[in-house]
C-alpha positions in Angstrom: 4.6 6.8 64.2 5.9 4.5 67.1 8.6 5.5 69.2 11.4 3.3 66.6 10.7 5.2 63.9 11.1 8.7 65.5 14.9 7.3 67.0 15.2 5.7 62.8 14.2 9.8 61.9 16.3 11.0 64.6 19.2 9.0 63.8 18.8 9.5 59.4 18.9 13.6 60.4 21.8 13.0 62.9 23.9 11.3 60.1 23.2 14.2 57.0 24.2 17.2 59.5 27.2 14.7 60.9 28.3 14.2 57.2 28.0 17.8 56.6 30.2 18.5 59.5 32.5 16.0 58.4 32.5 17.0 54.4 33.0 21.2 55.5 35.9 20.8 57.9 37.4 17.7 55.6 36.9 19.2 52.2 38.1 22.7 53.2 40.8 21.5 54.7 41.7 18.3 53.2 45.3 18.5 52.5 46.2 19.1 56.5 46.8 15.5 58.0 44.9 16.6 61.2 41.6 16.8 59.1 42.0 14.0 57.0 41.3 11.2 58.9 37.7 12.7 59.0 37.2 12.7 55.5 38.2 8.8 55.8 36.4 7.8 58.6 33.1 8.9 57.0 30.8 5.4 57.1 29.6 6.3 53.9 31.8 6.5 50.3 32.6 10.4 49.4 34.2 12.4 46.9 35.6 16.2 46.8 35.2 18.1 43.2 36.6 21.2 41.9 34.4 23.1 39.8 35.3 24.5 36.6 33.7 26.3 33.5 31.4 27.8 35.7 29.5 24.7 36.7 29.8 22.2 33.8 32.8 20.4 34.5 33.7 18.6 38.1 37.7 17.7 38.7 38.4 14.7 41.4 40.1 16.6 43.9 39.7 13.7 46.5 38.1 10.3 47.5 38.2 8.3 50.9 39.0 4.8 51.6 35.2 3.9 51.4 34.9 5.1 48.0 37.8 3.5 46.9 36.4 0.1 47.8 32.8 0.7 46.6 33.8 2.1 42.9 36.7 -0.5 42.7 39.1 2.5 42.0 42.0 4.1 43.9 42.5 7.3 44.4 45.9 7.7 42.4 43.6 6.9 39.2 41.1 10.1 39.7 42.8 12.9 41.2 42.5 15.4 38.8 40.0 13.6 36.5 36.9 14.8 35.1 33.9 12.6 37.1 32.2 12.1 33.9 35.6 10.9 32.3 35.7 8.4 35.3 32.2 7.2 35.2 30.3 8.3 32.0 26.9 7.4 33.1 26.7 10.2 35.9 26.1 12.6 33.3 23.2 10.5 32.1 21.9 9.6 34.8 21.4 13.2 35.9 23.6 13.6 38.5 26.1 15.9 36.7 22.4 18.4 36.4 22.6 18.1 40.4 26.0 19.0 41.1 25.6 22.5 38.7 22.2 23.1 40.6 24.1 23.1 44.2 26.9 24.8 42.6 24.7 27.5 41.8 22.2 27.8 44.3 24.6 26.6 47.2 21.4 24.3 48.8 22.1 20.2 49.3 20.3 17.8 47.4 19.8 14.4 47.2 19.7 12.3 44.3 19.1 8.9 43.5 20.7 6.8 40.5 19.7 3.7 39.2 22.2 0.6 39.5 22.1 -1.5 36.1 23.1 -4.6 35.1 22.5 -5.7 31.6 19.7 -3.6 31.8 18.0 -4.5 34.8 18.1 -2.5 37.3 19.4 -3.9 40.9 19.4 -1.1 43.0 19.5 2.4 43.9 22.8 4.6 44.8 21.5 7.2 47.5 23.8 10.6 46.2 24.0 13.6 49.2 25.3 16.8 47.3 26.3 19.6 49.0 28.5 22.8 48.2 31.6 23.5 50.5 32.5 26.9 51.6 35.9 27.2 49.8 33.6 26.6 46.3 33.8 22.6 45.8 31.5 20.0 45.8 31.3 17.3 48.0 29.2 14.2 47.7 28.4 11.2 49.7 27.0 8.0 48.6 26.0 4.5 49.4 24.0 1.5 47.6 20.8 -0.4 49.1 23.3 -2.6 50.4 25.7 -0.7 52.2 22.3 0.9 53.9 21.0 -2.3 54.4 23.9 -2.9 56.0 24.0 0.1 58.2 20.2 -0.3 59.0 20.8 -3.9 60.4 23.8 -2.7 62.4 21.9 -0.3 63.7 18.9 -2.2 64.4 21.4 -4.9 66.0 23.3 -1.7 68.1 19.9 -0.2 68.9 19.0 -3.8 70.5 21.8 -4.2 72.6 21.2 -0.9 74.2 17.7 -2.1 75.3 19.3 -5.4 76.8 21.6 -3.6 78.7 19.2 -0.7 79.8 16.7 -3.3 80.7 19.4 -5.4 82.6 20.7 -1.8 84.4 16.8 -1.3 85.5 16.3 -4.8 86.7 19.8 -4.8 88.5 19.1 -1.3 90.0 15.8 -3.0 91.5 17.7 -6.1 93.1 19.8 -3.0 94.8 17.1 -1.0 95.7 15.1 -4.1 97.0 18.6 -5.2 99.0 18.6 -1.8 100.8 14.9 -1.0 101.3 14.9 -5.2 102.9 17.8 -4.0 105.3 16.3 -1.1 106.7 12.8 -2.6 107.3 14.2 -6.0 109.0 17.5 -4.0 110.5 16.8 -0.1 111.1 13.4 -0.5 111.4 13.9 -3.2 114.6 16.3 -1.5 116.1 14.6 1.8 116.9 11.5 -0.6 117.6 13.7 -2.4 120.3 14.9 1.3 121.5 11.2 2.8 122.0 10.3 -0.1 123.9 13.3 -0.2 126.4 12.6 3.4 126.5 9.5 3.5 127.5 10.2 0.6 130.3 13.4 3.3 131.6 10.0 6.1 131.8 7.6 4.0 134.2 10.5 4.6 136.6 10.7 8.5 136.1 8.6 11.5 136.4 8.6 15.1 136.0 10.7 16.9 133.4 13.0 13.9 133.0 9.4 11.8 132.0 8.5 14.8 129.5 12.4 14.0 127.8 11.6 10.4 127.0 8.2 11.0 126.0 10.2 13.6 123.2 12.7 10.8 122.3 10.3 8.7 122.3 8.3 10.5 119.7 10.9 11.5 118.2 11.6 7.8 117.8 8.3 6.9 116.1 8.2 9.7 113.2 12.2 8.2 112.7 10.2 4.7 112.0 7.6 6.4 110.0 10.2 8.1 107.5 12.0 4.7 107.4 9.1 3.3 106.1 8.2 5.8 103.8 11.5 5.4 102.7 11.5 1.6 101.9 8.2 2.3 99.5 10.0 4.8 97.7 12.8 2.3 97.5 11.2 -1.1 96.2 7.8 -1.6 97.7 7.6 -5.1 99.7 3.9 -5.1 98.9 4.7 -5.6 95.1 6.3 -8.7 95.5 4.3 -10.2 98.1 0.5 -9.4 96.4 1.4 -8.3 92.9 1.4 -5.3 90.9 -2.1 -4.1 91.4 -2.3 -4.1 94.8 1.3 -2.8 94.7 -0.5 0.6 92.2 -3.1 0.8 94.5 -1.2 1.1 97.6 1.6 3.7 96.0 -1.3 5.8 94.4 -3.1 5.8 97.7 -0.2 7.1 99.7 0.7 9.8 96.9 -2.5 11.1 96.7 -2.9 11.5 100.5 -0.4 13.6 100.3 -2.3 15.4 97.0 -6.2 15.4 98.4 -7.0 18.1 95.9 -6.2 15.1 92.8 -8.7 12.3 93.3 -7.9 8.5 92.1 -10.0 6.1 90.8 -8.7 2.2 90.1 -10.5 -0.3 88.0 -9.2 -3.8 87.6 -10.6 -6.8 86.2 -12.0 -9.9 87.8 -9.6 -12.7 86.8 -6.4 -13.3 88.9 -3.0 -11.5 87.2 0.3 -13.2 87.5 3.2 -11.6 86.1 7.0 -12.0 85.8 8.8 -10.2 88.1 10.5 -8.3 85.6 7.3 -7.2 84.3 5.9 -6.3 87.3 9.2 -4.4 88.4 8.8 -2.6 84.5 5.2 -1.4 84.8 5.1 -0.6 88.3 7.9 2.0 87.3 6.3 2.6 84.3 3.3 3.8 86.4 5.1 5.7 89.0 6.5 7.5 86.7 3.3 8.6 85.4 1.3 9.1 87.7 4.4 11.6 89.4 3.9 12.9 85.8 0.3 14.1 86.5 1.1 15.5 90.2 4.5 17.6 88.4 2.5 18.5 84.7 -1.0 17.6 84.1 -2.9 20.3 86.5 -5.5 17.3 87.3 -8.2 17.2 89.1 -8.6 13.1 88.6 -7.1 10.2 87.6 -8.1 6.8 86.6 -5.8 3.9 86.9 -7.3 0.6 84.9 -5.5 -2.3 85.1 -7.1 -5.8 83.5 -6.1 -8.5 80.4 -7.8 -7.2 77.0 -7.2 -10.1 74.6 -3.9 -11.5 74.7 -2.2 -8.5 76.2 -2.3 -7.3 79.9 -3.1 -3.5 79.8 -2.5 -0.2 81.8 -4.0 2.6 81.4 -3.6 6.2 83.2 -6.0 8.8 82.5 -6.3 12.1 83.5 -8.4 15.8 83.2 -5.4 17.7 83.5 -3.9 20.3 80.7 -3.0 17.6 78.2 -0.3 18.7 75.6 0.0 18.2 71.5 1.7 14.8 71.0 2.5 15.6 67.0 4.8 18.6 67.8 5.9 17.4 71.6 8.0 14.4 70.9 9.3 12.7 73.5 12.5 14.1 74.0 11.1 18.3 74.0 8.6 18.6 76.6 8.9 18.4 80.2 9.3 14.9 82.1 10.1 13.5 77.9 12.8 11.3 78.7 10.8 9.6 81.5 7.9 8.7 78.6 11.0 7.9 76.3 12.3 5.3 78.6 9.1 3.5 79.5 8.6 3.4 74.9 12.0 1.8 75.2 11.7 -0.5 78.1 8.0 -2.0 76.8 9.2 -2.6 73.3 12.1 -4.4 74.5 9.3 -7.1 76.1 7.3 -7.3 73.1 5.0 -4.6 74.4 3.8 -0.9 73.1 3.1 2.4 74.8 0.4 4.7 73.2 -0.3 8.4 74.2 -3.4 10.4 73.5 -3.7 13.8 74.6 -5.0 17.2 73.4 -4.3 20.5 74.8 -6.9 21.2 77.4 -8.2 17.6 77.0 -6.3 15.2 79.2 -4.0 12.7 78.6 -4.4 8.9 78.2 -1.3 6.8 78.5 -2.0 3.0 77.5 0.8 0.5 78.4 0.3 -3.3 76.9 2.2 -6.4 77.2 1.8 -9.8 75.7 0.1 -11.9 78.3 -0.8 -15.6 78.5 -2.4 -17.8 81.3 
């Protein structure tokens, strides 16, 4: 299941308990104004019955505005109407069988009912029952259409949101790249400049006063190494003057100094990459972030970084011995550095590109990130 269809599943989930929500505090309450405009704003057509002859019979006691333009009827015509008396095919159709069965057993259903015309059918109405705690019954409903609808709106919503996540990532690079140029040409030159006219003003000194500048002067020179650090951790300069893998290389090998008990291995291929910079920018985070991910999580004793063109896609793959995890029950959003692995999903499918994990408790992990890629 790729990363879309756990948001589609997240999303189909979000909108039952949202229209349960809505239906409980709407339906128990529907006659105060302040509640009302709940029941109405639902996306999604609904209905409120009262029950009667202890199950068998189910009295309009309210539609909204969606229903009203769905059905063709207005709510002045059904109030107080028996639902079979308004539409004689519920009963049918079965769904009159589903309303007594929530009414009894007080669990939600859903049903679906054929839509016929001249005895073909032409679609399917999607019915969510549910039992509301003053006793009614509530329903919601929609056609293919209307979640055809909602599906490309969401699709289209869904979309935008990578554009404009994309664009924030790109546009927080330029910045970081901005700031990480200034203090290398600007910062960086200055304290230069300063350690060297500092070290002319100690020729002409000795003693304790000599000791002083030598201080400063080291002092100086761990001022320039933290700069520098700094600027890598901001945008590294090497990325967009030799390219992404010597950009990988260079990050890994200065984070794994700093880690000696993780060894890292690289593998690249023989032909000659040349990437967008946007792609470049999105993988090398991409592989920041995971490879921070093994230091933080995995419990690793080594990694292997391959990077080299497999077909027509340009691929990345991190691997590591550490502690794995169970991908099936994880998700990306429960376990621990999730939303970082959500993002990267995000960001690659919004270039055309994928983002596969395969891991096993006690096993490793293998991330895979691919790209379309053409000479």
């Amino acid at each position: 299941m790729d990363v879309v269809e756990r948001i589609d599943n997240s999303f189909k989930v979000a909108e039952t308990q949202l229209e349960t929500v809505h239906l409980k505090r709407a339906g128990s309450r529907f006659i105060d104004p302040s509640y009302k405009h709940l029941f109405d704003g639902l996306g999604s057509a609904a209905a409120i019955y009262r029950v009667e002859n202890d199950g068998r019979d189910f009295i309009f006691v309210d539609i909204n505005k969606a229903a009203e333009q769905i059905d063709n009827i207005s709510r002045s015509e059904v109030i107080g109407r028996n639902i079979v008396d308004v539409f004689p095919k519920t009963r049918s159709s079965g769904l009159i069988d589903v309303f007594a069965r929530v009414f009894k057993t007080g669990k939600p259903e859903r049903f679906y009912v054929k839509l016929l015309k001249e005895g073909v059918v032409t679609g399917w109405r999607r019915n969510n029952v549910y039992k509301l705690p003053d006793g009614k019954i509530a329903a919601t409903y929609y056609s293919d259409m209307q979640r055809k609808e909602m599906v490309r709106l969401s699709i289209e919503h869904r979309q935008m949101l990578r554009e404009l996540t994309s664009e924030l990532a790109l546009s927080e690079e330029r910045q970081r790249r901005k700031i990480a140029a200034h203090l290398h040409d600007e910062l960086s030159q200055w304290l230069a400049i300063s350690i060297m006219k500092m070290g002319f003003a100690r020729e002409s000194l000795d003693g304790a006063a000599a000791e002083e500048i030598d201080d400063v002067i080291e002092t100086m020179h761990k001022a320039i190494d933290s700069v520098r650090s700094l600027v890598y951790d901001l945008s590294s300069p090497t990325l967009y003057r030799f390219g992404l893998e010597a950009a990988v290389i260079e990050y890994a090998t200065a984070l794994f100094k700093k880690h000696d008990n993780i060894s890292c291995e690289f593998i690249s291929g023989r032909e000659t990459v040349k990437l967008q910079e946007d792609i470049s920018v999105l993988l090398f985070q991409s592989i920041r972030e995971l490879l921070f991910n093994v230091i933080k999580y995995a419990k690793a004793s080594q990694v292997v970084v391959e990077m080299q063109i497999s077909g027509y896609y340009y691929e990345v793959k991190v691997c590591d011995d550490g502690v794995g995890f169970d991908v099936s029950s994880a998700g990306f959003l429960s376990r621990s550095g999730g939303y970082g692995l959500f993002h990267i999903a995000e960001r690659l499918e919004h270039v055309g590109g994928t983002f596969q994990i395969d891991s096993e408790p006690s096993k490793g992990s293998r991330f895979c990130l691919r790209i379309p890629y053409s000479n």
